[in-house]
N, CA and C atoms as an extended XYZ file, in Angstrom:
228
Properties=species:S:1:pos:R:3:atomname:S:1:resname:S:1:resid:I:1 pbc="F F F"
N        18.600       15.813       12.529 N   UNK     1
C        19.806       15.251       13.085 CA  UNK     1
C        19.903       15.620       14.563 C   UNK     1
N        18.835       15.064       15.765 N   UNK     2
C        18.944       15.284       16.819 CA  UNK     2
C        19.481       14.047       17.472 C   UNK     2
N        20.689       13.908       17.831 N   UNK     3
C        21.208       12.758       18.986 CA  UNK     3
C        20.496       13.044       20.480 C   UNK     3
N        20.354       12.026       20.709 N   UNK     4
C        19.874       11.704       22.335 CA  UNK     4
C        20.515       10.450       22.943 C   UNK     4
N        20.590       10.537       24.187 N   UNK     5
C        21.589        9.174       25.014 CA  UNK     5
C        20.456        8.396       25.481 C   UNK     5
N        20.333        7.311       25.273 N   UNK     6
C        19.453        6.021       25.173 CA  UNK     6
C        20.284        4.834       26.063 C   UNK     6
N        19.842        4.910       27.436 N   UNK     7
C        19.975        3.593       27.687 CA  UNK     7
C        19.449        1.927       26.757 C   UNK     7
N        20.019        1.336       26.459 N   UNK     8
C        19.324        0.372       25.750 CA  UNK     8
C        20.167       -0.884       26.451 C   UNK     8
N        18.903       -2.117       26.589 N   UNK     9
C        19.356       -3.365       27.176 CA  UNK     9
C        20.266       -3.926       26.297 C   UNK     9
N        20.954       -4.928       26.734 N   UNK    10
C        21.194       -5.874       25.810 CA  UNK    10
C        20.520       -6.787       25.917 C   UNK    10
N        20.762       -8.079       24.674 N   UNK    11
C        19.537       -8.866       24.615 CA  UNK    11
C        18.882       -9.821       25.974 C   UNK    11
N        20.320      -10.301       26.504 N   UNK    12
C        19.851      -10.960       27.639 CA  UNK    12
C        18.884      -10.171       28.907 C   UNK    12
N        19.037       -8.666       28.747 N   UNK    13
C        18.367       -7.549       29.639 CA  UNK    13
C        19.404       -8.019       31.394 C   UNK    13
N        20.454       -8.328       30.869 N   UNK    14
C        21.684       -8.570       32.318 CA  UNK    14
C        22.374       -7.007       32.043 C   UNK    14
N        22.376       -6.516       30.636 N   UNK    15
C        23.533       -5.013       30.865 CA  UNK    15
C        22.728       -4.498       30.061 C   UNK    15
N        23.679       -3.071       29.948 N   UNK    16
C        22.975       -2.554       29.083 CA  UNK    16
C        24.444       -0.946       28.520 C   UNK    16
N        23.852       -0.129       27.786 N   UNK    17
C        24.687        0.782       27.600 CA  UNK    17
C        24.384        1.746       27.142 C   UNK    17
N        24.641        2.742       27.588 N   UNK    18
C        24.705        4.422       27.302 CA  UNK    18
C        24.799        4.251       25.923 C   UNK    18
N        23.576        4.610       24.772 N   UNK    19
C        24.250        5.395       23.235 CA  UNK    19
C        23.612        6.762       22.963 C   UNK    19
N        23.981        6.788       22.338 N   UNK    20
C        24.305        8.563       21.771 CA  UNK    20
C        24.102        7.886       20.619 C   UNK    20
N        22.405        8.116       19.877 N   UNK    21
C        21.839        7.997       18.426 CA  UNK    21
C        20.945        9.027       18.377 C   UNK    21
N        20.601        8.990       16.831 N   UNK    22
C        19.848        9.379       16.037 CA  UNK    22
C        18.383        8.641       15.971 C   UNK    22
N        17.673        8.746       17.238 N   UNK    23
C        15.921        7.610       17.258 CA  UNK    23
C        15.225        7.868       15.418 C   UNK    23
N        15.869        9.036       14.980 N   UNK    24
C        14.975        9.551       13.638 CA  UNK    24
C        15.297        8.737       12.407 C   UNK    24
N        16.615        8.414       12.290 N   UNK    25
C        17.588        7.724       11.565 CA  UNK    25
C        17.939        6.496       11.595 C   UNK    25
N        17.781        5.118       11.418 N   UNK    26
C        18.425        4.216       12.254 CA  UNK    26
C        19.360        3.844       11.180 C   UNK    26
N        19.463        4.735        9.906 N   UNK    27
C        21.091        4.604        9.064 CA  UNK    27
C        22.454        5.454        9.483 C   UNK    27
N        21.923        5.992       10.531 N   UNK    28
C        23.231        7.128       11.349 CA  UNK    28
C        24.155        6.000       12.375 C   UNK    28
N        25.196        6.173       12.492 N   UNK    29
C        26.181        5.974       13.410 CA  UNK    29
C        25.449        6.353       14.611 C   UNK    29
N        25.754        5.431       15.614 N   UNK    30
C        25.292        5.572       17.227 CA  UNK    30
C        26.714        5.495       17.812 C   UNK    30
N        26.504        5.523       18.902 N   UNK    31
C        27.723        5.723       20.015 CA  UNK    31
C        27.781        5.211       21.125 C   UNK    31
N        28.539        3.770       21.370 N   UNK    32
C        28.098        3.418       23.172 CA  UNK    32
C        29.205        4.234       23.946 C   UNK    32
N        29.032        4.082       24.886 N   UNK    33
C        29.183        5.107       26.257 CA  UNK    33
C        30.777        4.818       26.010 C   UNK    33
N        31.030        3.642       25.801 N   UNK    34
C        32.423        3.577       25.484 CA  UNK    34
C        33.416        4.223       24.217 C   UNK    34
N        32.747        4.246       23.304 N   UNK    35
C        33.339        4.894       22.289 CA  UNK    35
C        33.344        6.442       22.361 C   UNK    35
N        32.809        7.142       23.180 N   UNK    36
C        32.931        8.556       23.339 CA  UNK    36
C        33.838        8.943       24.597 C   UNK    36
N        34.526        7.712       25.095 N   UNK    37
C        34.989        8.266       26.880 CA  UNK    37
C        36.461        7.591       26.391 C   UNK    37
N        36.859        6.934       25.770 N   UNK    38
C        38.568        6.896       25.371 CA  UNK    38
C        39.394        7.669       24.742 C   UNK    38
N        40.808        8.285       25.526 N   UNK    39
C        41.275        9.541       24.755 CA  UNK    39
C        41.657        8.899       23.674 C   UNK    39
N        41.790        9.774       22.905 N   UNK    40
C        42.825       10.128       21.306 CA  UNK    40
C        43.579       11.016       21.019 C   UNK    40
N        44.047       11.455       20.312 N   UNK    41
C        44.648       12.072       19.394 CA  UNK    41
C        44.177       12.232       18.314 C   UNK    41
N        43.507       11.428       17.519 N   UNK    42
C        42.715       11.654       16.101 CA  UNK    42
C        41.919       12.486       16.681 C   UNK    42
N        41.674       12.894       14.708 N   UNK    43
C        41.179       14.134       14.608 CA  UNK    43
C        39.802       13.638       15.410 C   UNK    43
N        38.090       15.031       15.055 N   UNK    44
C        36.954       14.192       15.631 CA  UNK    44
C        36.665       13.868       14.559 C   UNK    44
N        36.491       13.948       12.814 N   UNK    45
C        35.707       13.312       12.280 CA  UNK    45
C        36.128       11.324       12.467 C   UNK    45
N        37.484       11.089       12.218 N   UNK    46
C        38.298       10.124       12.058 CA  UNK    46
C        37.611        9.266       13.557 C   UNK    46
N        37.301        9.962       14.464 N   UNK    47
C        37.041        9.305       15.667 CA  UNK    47
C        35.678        8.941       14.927 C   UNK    47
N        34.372        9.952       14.891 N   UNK    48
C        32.990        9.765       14.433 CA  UNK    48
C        32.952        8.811       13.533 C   UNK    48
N        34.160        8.104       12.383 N   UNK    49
C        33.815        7.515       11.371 CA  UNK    49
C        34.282        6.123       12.275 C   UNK    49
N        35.392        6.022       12.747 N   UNK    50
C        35.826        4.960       13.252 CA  UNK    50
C        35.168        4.398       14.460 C   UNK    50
N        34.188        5.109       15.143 N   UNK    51
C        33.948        4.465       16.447 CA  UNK    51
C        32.229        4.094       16.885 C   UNK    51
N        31.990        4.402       15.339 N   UNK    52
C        30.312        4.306       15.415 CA  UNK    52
C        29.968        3.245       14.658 C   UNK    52
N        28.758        2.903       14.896 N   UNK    53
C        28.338        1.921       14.359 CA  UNK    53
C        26.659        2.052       13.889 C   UNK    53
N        26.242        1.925       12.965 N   UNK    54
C        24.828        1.677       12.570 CA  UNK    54
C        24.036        1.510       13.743 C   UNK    54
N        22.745        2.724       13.762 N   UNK    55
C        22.045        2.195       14.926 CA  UNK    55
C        21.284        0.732       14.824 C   UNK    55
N        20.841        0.473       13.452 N   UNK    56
C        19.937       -0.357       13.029 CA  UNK    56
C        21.172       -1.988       13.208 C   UNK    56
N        22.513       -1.916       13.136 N   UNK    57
C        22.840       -2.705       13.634 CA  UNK    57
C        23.663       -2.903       15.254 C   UNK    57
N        23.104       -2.001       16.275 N   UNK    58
C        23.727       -2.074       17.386 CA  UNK    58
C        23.075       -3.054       18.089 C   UNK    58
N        22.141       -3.529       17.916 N   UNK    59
C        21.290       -4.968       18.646 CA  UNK    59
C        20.424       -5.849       17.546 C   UNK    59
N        19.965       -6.677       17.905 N   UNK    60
C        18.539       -7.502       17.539 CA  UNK    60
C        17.864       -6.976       18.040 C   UNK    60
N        17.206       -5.541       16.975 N   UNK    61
C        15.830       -5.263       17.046 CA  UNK    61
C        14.764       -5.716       17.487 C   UNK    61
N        14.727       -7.068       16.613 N   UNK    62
C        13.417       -7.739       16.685 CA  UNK    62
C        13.138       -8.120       18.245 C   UNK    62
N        14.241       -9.012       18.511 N   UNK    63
C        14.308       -9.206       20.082 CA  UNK    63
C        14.012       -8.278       21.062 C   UNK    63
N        14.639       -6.767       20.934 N   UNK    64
C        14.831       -6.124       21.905 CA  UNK    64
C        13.367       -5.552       21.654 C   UNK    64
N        12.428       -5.379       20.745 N   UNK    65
C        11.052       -4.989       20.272 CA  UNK    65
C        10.505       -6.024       21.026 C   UNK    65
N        10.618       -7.281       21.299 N   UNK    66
C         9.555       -8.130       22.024 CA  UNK    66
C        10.210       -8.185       23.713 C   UNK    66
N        11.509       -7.946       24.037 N   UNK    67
C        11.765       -7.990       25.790 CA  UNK    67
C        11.399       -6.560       25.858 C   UNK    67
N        11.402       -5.469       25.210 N   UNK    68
C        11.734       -4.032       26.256 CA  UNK    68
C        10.352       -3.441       25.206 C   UNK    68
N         9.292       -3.685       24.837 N   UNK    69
C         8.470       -3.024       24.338 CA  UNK    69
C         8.633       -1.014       25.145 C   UNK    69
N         8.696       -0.825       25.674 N   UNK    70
C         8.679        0.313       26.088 CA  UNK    70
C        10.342        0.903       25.296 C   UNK    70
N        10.826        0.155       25.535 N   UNK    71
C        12.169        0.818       24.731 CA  UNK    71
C        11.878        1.412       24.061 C   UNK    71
N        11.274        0.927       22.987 N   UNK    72
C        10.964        0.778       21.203 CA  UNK    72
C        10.094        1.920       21.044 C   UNK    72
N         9.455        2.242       22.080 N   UNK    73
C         8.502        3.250       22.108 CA  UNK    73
C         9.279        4.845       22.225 C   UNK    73
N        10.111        4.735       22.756 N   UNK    74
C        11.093        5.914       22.774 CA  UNK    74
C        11.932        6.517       22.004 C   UNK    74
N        11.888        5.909       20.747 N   UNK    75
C        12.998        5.950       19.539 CA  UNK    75
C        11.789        6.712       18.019 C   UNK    75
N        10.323        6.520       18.684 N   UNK    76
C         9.579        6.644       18.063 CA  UNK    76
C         9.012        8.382       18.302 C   UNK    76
């Protein structure tokens, strides 16, 4: 369970965003840059459950495996 911050494109490769995942896991909750920088009040698990999302669904893989081949290489 090691998190690391991963720039990753989006598909068009015009933006992109800060996450905070699990490269080991891609069934763990990830984190874009946005979901860790808005205050709260909730507790942190309530934040961790509510503000993450599947790494395996934060993009089109497949896509981002054929524009950013080097990406893909970093998660590995």
């Amino acid at each position: 369970m090691t998190y690391w911050l991963f720039e990753i494109p989006s598909e068009s490769g015009h933006h992109a965003d800060v996450v905070w995942a699990d490269p080991s896991s891609f069934d763990r909750n990830a984190y874009t840059h946005l979901a860790y920088t808005i205050e709260t009040t909730d507790s942190e698990n309530s934040v961790l459950d509510r503000r993450g999302i599947r790494f395996k669904n934060l993009r089109h893989w497949k896509k981002i495996k054929e524009e950013f081949p080097g990406l893909w290489l970093r998660f590995k």
